[in-house]
C-alpha positions in Angstrom: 70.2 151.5 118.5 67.1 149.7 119.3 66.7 147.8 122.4 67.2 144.0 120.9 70.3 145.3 119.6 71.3 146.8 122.6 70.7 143.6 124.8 72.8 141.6 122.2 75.8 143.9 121.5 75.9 144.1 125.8 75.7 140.1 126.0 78.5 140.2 124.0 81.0 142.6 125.8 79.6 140.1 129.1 81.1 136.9 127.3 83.9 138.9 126.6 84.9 140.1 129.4 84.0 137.6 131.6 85.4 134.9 129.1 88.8 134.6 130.2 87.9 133.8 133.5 84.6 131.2 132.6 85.7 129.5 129.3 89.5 130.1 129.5 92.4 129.3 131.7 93.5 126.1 133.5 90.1 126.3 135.2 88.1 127.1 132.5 86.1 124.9 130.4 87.8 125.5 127.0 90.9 125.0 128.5 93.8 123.6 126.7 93.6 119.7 126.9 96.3 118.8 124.4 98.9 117.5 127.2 96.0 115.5 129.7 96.7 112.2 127.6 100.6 112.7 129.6 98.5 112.3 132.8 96.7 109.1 131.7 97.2 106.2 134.1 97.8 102.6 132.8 95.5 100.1 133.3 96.5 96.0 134.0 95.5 93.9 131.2 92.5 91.7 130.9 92.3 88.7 133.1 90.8 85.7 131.8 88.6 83.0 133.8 90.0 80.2 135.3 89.5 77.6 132.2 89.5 79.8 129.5 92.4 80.0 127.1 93.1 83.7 125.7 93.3 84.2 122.0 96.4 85.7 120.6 96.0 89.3 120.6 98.2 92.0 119.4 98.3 95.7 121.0 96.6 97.6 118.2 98.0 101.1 118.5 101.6 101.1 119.7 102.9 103.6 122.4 106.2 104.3 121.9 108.6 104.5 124.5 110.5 107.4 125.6 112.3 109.3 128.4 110.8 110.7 131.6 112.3 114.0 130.8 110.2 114.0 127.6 107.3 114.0 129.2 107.2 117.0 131.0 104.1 119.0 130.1 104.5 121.1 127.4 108.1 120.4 126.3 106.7 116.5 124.3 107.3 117.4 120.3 105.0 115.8 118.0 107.2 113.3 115.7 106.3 114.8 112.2 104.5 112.7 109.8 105.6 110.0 107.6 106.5 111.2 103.7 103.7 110.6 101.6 104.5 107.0 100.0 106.2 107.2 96.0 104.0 104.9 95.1 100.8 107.1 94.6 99.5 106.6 91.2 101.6 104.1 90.0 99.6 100.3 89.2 98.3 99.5 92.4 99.5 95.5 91.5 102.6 94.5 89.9 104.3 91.0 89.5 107.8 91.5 90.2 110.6 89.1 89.6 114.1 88.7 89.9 116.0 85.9 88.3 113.6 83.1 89.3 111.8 84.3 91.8 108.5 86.3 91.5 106.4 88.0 93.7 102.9 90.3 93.7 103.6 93.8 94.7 100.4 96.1 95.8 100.4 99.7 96.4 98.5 99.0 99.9 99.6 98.7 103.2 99.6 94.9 104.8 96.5 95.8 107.2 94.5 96.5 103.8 95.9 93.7 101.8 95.7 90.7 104.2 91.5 91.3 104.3 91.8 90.9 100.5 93.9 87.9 100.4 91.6 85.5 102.7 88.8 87.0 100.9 90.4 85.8 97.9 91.0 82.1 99.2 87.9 82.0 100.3 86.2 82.9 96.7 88.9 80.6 95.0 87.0 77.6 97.2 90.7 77.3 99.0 90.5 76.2 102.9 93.4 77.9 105.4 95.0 75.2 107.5 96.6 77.8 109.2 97.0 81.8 109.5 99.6 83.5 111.5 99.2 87.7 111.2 102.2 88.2 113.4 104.4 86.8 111.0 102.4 87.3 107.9 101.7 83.7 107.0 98.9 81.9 104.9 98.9 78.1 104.4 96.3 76.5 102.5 95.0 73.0 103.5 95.9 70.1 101.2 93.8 70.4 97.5 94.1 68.2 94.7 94.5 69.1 90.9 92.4 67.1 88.5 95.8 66.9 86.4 97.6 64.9 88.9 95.4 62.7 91.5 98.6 61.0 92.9 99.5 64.1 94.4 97.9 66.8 97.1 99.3 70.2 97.1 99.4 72.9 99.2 100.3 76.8 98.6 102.3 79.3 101.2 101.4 82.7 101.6 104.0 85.2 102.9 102.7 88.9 103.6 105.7 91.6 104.1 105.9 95.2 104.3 107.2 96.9 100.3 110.3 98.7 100.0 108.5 101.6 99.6 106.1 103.2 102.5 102.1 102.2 101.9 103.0 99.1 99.8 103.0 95.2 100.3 104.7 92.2 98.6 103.3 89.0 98.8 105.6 85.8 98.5 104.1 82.3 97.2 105.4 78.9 97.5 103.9 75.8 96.3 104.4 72.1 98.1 103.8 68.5 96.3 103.6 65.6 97.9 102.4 62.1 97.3 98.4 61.7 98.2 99.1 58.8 101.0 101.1 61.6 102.9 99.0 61.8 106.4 96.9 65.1 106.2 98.8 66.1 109.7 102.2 66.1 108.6 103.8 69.1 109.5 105.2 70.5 106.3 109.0 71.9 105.9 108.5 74.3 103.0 111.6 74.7 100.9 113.3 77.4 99.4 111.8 76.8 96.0 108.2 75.6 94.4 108.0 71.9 94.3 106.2 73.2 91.3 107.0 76.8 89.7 103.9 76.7 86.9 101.7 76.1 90.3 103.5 78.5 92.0 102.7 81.2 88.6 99.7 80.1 88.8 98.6 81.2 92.3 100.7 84.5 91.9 98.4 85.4 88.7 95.5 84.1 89.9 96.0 86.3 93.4 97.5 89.0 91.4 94.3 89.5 88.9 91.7 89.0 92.2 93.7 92.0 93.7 93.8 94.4 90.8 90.2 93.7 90.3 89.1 94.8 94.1 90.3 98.7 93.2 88.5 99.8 95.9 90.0 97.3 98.4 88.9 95.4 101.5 88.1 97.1 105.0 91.7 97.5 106.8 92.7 94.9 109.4 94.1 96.7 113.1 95.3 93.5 114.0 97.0 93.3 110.4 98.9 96.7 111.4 101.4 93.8 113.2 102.5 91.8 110.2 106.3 91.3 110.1 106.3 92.8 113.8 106.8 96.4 112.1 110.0 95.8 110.5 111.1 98.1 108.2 112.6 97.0 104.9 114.2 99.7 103.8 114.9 103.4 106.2 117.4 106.1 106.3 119.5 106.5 109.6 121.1 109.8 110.6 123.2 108.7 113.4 124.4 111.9 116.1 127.8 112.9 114.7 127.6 110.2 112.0 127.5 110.5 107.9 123.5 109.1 107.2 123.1 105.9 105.3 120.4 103.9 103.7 119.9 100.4 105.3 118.5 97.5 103.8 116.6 94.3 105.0 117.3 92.5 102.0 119.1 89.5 100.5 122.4 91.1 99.0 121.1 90.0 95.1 117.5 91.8 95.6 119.7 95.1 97.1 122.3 95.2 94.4 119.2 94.5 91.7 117.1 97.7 93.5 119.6 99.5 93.9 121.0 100.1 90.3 117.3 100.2 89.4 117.6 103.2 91.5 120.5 104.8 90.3 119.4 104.6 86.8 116.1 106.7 87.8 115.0 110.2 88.4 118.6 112.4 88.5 120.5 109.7 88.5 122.5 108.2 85.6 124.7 104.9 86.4 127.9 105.4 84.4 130.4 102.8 86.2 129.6 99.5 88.4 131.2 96.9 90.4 128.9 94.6 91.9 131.3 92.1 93.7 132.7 95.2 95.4 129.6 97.0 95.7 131.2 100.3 94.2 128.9 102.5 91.9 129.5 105.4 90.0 126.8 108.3 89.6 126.5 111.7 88.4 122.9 113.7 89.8 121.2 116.2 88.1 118.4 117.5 88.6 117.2 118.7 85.8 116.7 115.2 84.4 113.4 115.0 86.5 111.8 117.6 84.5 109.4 116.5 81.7 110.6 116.9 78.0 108.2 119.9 77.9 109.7 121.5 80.8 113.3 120.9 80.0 111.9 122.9 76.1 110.3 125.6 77.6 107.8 126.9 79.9 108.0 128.3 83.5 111.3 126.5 84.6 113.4 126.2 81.6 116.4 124.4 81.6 119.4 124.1 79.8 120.4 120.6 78.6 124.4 121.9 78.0 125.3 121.2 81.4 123.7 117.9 81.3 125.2 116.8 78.2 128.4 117.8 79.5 128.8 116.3 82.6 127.3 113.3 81.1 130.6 113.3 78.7 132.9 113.5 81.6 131.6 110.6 83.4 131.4 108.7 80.4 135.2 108.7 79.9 135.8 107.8 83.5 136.8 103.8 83.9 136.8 102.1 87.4 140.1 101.7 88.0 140.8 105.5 87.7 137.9 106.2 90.3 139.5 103.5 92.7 143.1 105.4 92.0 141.9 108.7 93.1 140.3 107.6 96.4 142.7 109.8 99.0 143.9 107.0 101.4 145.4 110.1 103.4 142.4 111.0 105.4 140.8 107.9 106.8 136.9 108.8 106.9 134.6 106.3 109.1 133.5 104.0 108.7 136.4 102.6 105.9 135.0 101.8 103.0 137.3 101.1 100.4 139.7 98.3 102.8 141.4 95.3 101.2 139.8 96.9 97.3 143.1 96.2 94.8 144.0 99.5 93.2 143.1 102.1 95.7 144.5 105.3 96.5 148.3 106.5 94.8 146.7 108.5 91.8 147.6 112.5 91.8 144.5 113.8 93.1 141.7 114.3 90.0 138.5 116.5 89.8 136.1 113.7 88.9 132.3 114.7 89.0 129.7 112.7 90.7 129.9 110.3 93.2 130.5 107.2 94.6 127.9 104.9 96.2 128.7 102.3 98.2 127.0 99.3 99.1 128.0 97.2 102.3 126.8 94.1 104.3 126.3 94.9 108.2 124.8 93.6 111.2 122.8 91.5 109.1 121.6 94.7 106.9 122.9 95.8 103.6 123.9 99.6 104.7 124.4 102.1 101.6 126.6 105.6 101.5 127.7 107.9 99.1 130.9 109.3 99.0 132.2 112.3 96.9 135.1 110.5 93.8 138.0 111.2 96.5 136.3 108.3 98.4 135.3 111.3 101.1 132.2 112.1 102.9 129.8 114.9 101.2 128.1 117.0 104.0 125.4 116.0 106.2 122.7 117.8 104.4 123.7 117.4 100.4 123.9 113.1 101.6 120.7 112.9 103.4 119.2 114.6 100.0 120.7 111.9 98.0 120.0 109.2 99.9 116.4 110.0 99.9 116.5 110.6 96.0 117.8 106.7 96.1 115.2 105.6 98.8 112.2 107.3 96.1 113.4 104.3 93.4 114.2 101.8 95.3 111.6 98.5 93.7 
């Protein structure tokens, strides 16, 4: 061994040794820091001058509270991370509608998506009177079409979280009003568009300007508060509890979703009651699959059992499904009160299942019962709940 080989092979076995004590431990300088933010101290908020009014601010990361007892060092668990949105690779900007209502739907978050909308009013040569990113607001200030010089016009913008994670719909209403109206009239915006070609027109106008910016505007932080975090759409696995979707939708949007959902992926709608909200489904799988996979290849399936189920469900009627609900065992919470025709049937293996839609608290809550009107177990209804959540529109 020659001597510079010597020197480095024994500065080596000197780090080593002397490592543990030096660079490691609580003492050491590569200690482990991964619990010092628990020790953080707060800090009182900014004071303004005397004078000087504060701008509205909003925080722009969010520290969640929780227990003392979870903040014991080394016992804090990491939350784990939200599911990758369903949304990836679909058309990053739809126009959605239901009955006569339509709305722009992007496949960006709101902190991306409100950047792109003022820097579309701004290119469209349309002034904000007023923007409220707490709420998620946009109103333009009064313009006048060449088309009409009696009147002014003005257009609402409404930013709200999707109904799928990573996406954002954006709601428009239009306002008319004669041209004498005083510019500082507050204005009550109604339900619907004064004028709904105006209204179309500023949803494909916006919707084109957004589908042409692929690459998308920088993100806002102080975006990251629009709607005040509400969640539309979330499963809940209450302690001790069956889980269950909930929805923060009108009751027409949810029913409309949700049969767009149950005629997706594994599902296959064979039976619905709207007014009820009672829905009859059969899952399989193997419907995900790709023609080419379901023919051959690595993972070939059979389409027998499929076809066969299928059948059975198909000759099931309503009425039969509300007979054979067992009334006997009362399962919270009771889903299937004051429905004409339930219960009294012999008891009948019936495949699939039956979901269940229900207004609560304000919230549409969803569940999914087995065809005896019972609960399915904690793990098979989490799983289908989720396969409902991934189609929801």
């Amino acid at each position: 061994m020659t001597k510079l080989t010597a020197g480095v092979a024994l500065l080596g076995a000197s780090i080593a040794l002397s490592g543990c004590g030096i660079f490691g431990g609580e003492d050491g300088y590569f200690r482990d820091r991964s619990d010092d933010y628990q020790l953080a101290d707060s800090l009182p908020p900014l004071r303004m001058p005397e004078g000087v009014k504060a701008p509205l601010q909003e925080e722009l990361y969010e520290v969640p509270q929780t227990g003392t007892a979870d903040l014991e060092r080394g016992k804090f668990e990491v939350p784990r991370p939200q599911a990758l949105a369903a949304n990836v690779g679909l058309d990053r900007v739809k126009i959605q509608k239901l009955g006569n209502r339509r709305w722009v739907l992007v496949s960006q978050p709101p902190e991306e998506v409100w950047p792109q909308l003022h820097y579309f009013l701004r290119q469209s040569g349309l002034q904000l009177a007023s923007s409220d990113v707490n709420a998620g607001r946009m109103e333009t200030a009064w313009l006048t079409f060449k088309q009409t010089p009696e009147t002014k016009d003005k257009f609402f913008l409404q930013v709200e979280s999707g109904v799928q994670p990573d996406t954002t719909e954006v709601h428009v209403r239009h306002f008319s009003a004669p041209v004498s109206l005083p510019a500082s009239v507050q204005v009550e915006w109604p339900a619907q568009s004064t004028d709904p070609e105006r209204e179309g027109w500023m949803i494909d106008e916006m919707s084109s300007a957004l589908a042409a910016d692929s690459s998308g505007a920088a993100a806002s932080l102080v975006a990251q508060a629009i709607g005040g975090g509400a969640v539309k759409v979330g499963l809940q696995e209450p302690a001790g509890r069956e889980p269950y979707l909930f929805m923060g939708l009108e009751r027409e949007r949810a029913v409309a979703t949700l049969v767009h959902a149950l005629n997706s992926g594994a599902f296959r709608l064979h039976q619905e009651d709207t007014a009820t909200g009672i829905f009859y489904v059969t899952f399989d799988k193997s419907r995900e699959l790709s023609e080419e996979e379901k023919d051959g290849g690595w993972f070939s399936w059979g389409s027998d059992d499929e076809d066969t189920l299928a059948e059975e469900a198909e000759g099931v009627t309503l009425p039969q499904l509300m007979a054979n609900i067992d009334t006997s065992t009362t399962a919270e919470p009771a889903l299937f009160e004051g429905i004409s025709g339930v219960g009294g049937a012999e008891a009948t293996e019936i495949p699939g299942y039956l979901v269940v839609l229900r207004s609560a608290n304000g919230l549409i809550e969803v569940r999914i019962r087995d065809t005896r009107g019972q609960p399915l177990s904690r793990g098979k209804t989490s799983e289908l709940l989720m396969a409902i959540r991934q189609n929801l529109i």
